[in-house]
C-alpha positions as CSV (number, residue, x, y, z in Angstrom):
1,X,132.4,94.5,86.7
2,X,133.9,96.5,83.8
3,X,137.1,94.4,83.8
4,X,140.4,94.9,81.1
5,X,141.0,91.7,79.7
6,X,143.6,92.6,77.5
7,X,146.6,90.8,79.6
8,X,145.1,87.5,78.7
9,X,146.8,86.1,75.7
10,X,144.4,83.3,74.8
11,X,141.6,84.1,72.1
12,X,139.1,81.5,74.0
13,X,139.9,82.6,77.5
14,X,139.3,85.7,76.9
15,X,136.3,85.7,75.1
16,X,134.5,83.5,78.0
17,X,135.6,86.1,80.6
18,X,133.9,88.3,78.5
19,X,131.1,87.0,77.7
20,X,130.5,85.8,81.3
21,X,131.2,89.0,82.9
22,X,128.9,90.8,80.6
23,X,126.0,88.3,80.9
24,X,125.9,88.5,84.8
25,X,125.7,92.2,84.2
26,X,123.1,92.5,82.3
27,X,120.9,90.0,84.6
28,X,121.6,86.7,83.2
29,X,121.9,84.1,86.7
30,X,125.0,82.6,87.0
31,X,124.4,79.0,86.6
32,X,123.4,80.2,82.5
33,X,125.8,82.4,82.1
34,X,128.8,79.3,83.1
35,X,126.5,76.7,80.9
36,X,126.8,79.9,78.1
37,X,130.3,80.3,78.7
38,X,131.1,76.5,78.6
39,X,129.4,76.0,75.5
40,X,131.2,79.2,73.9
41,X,134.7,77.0,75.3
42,X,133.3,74.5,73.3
43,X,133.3,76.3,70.2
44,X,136.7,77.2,70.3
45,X,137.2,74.0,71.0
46,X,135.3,71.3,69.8
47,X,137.8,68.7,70.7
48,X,137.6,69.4,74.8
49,X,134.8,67.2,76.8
50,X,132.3,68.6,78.6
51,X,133.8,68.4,81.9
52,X,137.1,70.1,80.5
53,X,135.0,72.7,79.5
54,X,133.4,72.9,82.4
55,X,136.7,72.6,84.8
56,X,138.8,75.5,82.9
57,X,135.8,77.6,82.5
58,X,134.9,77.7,86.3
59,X,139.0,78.2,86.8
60,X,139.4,80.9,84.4
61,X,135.9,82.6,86.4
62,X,137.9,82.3,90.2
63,X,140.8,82.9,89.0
64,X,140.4,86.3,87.2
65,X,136.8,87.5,87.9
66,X,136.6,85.8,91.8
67,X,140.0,86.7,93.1
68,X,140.8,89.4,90.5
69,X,144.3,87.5,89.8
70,X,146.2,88.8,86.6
71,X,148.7,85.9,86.4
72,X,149.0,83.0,84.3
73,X,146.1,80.1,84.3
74,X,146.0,76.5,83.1
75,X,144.3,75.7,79.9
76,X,144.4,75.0,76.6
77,X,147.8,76.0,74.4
78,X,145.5,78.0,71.5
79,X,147.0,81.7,71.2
């Protein structure tokens, strides 16, 4: 699961990734590690509802950690 994140240009996307794929590595079960990840989205952005949160979090997951797919992603427009 030791993942390069580098090509990801937003701050927040990249630090859920992060934190998500090194949670399920050390043992954490997945349903805590998305409500850790969420709530880390949240902090980055405090303006986002839960279900945004919740939505881009479990996209960004699929999208780069599921189907290991380094293209772009929807979300928010932070750097």
């Amino acid at each position: 699961m030791g993942r390069d994140f580098s090509h990801i240009a937003r701050n927040c996307e990249r630090a859920v990734l992060t934190a998500y794929r090194d949670l399920r590595a050390h043992g954490t079960p997945d349903p805590h590690a998305f409500q850790a990840c969420t709530t880390l989205y949240r902090i980055h952005h405090p303006e986002a509802s839960l279900n945004e949160a919740r939505r881009l979090v479990a996209e960004w997951i699929d999208h780069h950690l599921v189907r290991q797919d380094r293209g772009p992603t929807p979300g928010c427009n932070c750097p």
